[in-house]
N, C-alpha and C positions, 0 to 999 in steps of 0.2 A: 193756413191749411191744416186738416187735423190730422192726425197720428195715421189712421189707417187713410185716409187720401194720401199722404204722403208715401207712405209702403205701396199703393198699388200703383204710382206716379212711376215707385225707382222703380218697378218691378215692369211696368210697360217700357219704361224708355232704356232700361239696362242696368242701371243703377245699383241694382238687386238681382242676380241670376238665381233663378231656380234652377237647384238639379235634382234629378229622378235620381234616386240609390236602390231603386226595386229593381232585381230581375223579371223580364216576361216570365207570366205562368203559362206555361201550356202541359201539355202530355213528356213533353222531353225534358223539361224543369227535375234535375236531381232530388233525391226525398234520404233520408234517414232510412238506413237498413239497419235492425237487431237483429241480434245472433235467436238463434231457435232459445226456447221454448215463449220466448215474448210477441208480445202481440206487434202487427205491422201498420205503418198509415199507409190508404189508397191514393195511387198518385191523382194528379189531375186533370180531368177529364171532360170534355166537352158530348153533353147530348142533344141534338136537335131536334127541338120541337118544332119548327115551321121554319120557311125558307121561300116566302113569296112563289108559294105554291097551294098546290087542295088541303093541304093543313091549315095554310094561312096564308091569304093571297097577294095581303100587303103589307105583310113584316117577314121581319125574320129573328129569330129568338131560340136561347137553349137553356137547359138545365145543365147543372155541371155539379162536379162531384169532387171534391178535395179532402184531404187529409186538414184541420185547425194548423200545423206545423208543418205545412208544405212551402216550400219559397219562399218569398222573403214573408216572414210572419214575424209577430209579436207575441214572446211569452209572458202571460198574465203570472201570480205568484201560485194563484192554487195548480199552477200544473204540475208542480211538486210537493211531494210529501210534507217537505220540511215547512212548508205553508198550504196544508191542506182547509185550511180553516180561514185562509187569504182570498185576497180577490180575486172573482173570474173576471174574465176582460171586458163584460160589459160594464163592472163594477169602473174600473179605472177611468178618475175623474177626467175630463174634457181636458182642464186646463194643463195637466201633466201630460198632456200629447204634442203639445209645444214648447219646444225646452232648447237651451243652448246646449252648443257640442264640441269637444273637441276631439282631435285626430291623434294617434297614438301611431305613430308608420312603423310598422317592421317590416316592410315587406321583403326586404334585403336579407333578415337574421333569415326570415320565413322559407326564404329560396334554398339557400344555403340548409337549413335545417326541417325538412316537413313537422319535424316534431318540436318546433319551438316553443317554449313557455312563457308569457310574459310574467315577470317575477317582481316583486314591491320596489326592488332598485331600480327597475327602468321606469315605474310610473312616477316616483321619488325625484328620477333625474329631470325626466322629461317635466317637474313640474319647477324645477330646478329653473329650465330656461324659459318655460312657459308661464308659470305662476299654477296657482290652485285649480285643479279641480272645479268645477262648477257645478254651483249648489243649486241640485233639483234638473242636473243636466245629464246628458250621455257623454259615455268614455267611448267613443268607435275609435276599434282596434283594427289597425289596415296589415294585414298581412299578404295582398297582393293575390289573395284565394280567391277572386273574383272573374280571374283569367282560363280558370278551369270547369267552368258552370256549364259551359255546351257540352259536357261528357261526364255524366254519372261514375264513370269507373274513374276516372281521374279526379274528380271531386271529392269523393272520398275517398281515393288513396288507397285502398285497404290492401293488404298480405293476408297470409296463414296466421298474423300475429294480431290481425285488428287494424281497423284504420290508421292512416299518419296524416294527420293536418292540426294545425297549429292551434293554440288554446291559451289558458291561463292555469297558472298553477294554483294546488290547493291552498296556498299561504297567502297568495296573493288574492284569490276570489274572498278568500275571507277578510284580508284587509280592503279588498275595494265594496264587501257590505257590510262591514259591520267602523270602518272609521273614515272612510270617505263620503261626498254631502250628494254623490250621483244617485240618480233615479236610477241607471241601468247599464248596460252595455251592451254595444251593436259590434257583431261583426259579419264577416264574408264568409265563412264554411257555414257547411249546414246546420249545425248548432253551435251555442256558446261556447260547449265545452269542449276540450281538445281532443283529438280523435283516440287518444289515448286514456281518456281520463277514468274509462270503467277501474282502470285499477291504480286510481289512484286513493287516498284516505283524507276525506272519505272521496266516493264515488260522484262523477258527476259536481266536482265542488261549484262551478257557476251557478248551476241550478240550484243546489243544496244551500247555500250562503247567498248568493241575491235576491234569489225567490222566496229566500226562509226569511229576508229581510224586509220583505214588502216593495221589494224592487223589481226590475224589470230587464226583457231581453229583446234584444232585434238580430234576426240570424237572416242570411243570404244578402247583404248588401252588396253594391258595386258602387262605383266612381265613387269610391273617398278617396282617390288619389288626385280629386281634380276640389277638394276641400283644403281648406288654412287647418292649421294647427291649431286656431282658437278663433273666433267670432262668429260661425255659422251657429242657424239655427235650425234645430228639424223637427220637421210634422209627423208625425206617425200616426196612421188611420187604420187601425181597426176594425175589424165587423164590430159590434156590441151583442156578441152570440150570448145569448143568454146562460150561464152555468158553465160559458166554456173555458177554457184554458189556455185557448190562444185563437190567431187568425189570421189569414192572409191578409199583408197590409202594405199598402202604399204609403212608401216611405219619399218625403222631400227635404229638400236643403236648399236654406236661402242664405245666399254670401252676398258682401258686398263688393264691388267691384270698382 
């Protein structure tokens, strides 16, 4: 039997479980809010063009309207500065859309602290009991932020002082793009970086260091808590927008069982 008969064999009889890590998009799906004077994305929106009626008597069909970084999306490199000159997301080759992954779990530091940082010691340890990194692969970082997705104001967390939801630190974004073998990092709040991170040095360092690196981001994931700590692999599908900088993307995981 070949390779892919084989895979689609475990994957009918069980073998192999697929799981979704996308949130549903709709209009209540949480989005990134900036402070004034910066620009905003539009949430997401459904319009109806026909509905097996006198527009259209035997379909039913819409237009719809999104932010590229609404839900669970995928950031290409040029949507930051630091790789302005980097790929847009249609750029990014097919076969780096299938990659092995492992799970980094804080969700427990996470609880305990909205503003947790993963720092070079915890990915050091964790590789400590797990082994290396994987080259060409995702680091999804489980902070348990996947529980607060049905409420925009809890999702991001914010006060008078700026959002609290958990991230990476500047020392550590920079050693997970510039000496580690990952393609990217996936997490559950609505972007890479911690909700704190505008002041940190520099700003934004996931975006600044992975994206500057020619790497990659997946924000709003769920169910990594029902993922191993190493052997899954994930699909990540994209639009191929032409010039763009990211996309809403259905994201999967195949484990084996």
């Amino acid at each position: 039997m070949s390779v892919l008969r084989k895979l689609v064999e475990s994957i009918r009889t069980g073998g192999i479980e697929v799981l979704d890590l996308t949130a549903p998009l709709s209009a209540t799906t949480p989005i990134l809010l900036l402070p004034e004077p910066f620009g905003q994305t539009v949430p997401f929106s459904l319009q109806e063009i026909s509905r097996y009626d006198d527009r259209g008597p035997a379909w039913y069909w819409n237009n719809f309207t999104t932010g590229e970084h609404v839900g669970t999306h995928f950031d290409a490199p040029v949507h930051w500065v630091t790789a302005r000159d980097g790929e847009d997301v249609s750029q990014v080759a097919v076969s780096k859309l299938i990659a092995p992954a492992v799970v980094l779990d804080f969700a427990a530091e996470a609880q305990r602290n909205p503003d947790f940082l993963l720092e070079i010691d915890h990915v050091k340890q964790w590789e400590d009991e797990h082994g290396p990194l994987p080259d060409g692969g995702w680091l999804l970082y489980r902070t348990g932020w996947d529980t607060r997705a049905h409420d925009q104001a809890e999702f991001l967390n914010a006060d008078e002082t700026g959002p609290h939801t958990p991230g990476v630190s500047a020392e550590c974004a920079r050693y997970l793009a510039e000496e580690t073998p990952i393609a990217g990092i996936g997490v559950e709040t609505v972007g890479t970086d911690a909700g704190a991170a505008h002041s940190f040095e520099p700003a934004f360092p996931c975006h600044s260091f992975l994206l500057g690196a020619g790497k990659y981001g997946l924000t709003q994931l769920r169910n990594l808590d029902r993922l191993p700590p190493t052997g899954a692999v994930v699909i990540a599908g994209p639009l191929p927008i032409v010039g763009g900088s990211g996309s809403p993307t259905r994201v999967l995981a195949l484990v084996e069982r």
